[in-house]
C-alpha positions in Angstrom: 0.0 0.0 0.0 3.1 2.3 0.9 3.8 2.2 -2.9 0.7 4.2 -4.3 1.8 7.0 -1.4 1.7 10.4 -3.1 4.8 12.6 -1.3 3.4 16.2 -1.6 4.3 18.3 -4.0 3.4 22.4 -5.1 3.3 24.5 -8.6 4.0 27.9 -8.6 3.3 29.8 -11.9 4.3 33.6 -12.8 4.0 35.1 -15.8 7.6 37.2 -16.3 8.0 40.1 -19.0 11.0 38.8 -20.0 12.0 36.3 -22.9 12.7 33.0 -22.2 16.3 32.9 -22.8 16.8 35.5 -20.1 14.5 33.8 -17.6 16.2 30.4 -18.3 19.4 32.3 -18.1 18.9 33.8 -14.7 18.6 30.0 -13.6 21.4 28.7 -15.2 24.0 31.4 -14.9 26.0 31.1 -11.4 26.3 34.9 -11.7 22.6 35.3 -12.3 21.1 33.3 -9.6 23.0 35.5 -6.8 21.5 38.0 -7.6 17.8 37.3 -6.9 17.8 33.6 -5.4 16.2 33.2 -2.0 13.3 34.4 -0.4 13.4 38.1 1.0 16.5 39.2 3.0 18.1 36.1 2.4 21.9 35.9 0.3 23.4 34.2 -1.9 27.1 33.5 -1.0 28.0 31.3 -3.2 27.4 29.6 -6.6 28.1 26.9 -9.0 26.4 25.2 -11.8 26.3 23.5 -15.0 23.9 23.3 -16.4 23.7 20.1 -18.6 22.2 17.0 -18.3 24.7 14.9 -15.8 25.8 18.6 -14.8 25.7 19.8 -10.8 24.2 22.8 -9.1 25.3 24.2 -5.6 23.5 27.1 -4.5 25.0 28.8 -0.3 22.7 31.3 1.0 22.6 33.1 4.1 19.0 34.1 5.9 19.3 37.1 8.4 20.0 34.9 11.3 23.1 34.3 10.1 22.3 30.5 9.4 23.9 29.1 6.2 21.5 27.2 3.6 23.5 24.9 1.6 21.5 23.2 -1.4 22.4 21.6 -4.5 21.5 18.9 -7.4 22.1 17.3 -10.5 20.8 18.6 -14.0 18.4 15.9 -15.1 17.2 17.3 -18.4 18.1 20.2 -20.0 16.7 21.8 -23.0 17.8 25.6 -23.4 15.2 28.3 -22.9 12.9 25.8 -22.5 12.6 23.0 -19.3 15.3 22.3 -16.7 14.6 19.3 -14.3 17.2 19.1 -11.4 17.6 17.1 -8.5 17.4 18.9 -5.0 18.5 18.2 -1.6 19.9 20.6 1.1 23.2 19.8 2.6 21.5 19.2 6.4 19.1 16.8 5.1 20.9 14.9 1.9 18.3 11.5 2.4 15.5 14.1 1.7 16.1 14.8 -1.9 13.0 15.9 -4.3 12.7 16.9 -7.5 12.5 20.7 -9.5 11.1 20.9 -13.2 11.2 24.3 -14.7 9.7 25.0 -17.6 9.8 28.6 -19.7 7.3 28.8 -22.6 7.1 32.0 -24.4 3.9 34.2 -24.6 3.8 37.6 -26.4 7.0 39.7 -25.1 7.5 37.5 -21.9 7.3 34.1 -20.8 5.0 31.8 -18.7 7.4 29.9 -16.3 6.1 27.0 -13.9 8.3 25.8 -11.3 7.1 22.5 -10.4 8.9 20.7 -6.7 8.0 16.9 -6.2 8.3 14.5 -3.7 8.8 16.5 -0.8 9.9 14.6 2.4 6.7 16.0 4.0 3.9 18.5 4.1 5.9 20.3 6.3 8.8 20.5 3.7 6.8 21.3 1.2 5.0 24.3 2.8 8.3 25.8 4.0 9.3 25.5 0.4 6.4 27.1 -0.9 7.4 30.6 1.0 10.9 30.1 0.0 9.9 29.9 -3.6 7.4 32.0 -3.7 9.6 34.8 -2.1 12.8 33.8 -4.7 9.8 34.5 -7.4 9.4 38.0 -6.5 12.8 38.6 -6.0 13.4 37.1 -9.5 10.7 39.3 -11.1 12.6 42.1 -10.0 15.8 41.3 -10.8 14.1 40.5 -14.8 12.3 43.6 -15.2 15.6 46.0 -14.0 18.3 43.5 -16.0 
């Protein structure tokens, strides 16, 4: 029965006014994604990706408290200015890896992106994920419309 258990999961879809290439491009350049990643006052310290299938990601931020948040994957598949599905699991918890599919389809002069996160540990994981992401979003749409 432990077999047909769904792990929770959450969509979050924004609709950027931006092209594709730069939104994929602000997720795939290390230079890019310090400038916007993380929710609110949080910082990125540190970078590294690339961004090919078989390719790693490491993302080091640091929230207000001063606590570091260490996270990183490997590229699944990766199709340029279009999807990018990655692995993901923080450094404190590597057993509790999920799953990120990003997808960038272009409408008009800007680009519907969905970020999709799968099988979450728990609903508890999820829902602290869904303020994280939801808070790198806005960050990101800022970052897109001043680039």
């Amino acid at each position: 029965m432990s077999d047909t258990l769904v792990k929770p999961s959450l969509t979050i879809k924004r609709r950027f006014k931006a092209a594709p290439a730069k939104v994929y491009a602000a997720w795939t350049d290390p230079e890019k994604v310090k400038l916007w990643m993380g929710p609110g006052p949080v910082k990125v310290l540190r970078t590294e990706g690339d961004a090919r299938t078989g390719g790693r990601f490491r993302w080091v931020m640091l929230a207000p408290n001063g606590e570091e948040h260490d996270v990183s994957g490997v590229y699944r598949e990766v199709v340029p200015n279009e999807k990018l599905v990655f692995s993901w699991a923080w450094k404190s918890t590597p057993e509790r890896e999920s799953m990120v599919t990003l997808t960038f389809k272009g409408d008009g002069d800007g680009t519907l992106f969905t970020l999709m996160h799968e099988q979450f540990f728990d609903e508890a994981a999820r829902d602290s994920h869904n303020g994280g992401w939801t808070g790198a979003m806005e960050k990101l749409e800022t970052y897109l419309n001043a680039a």
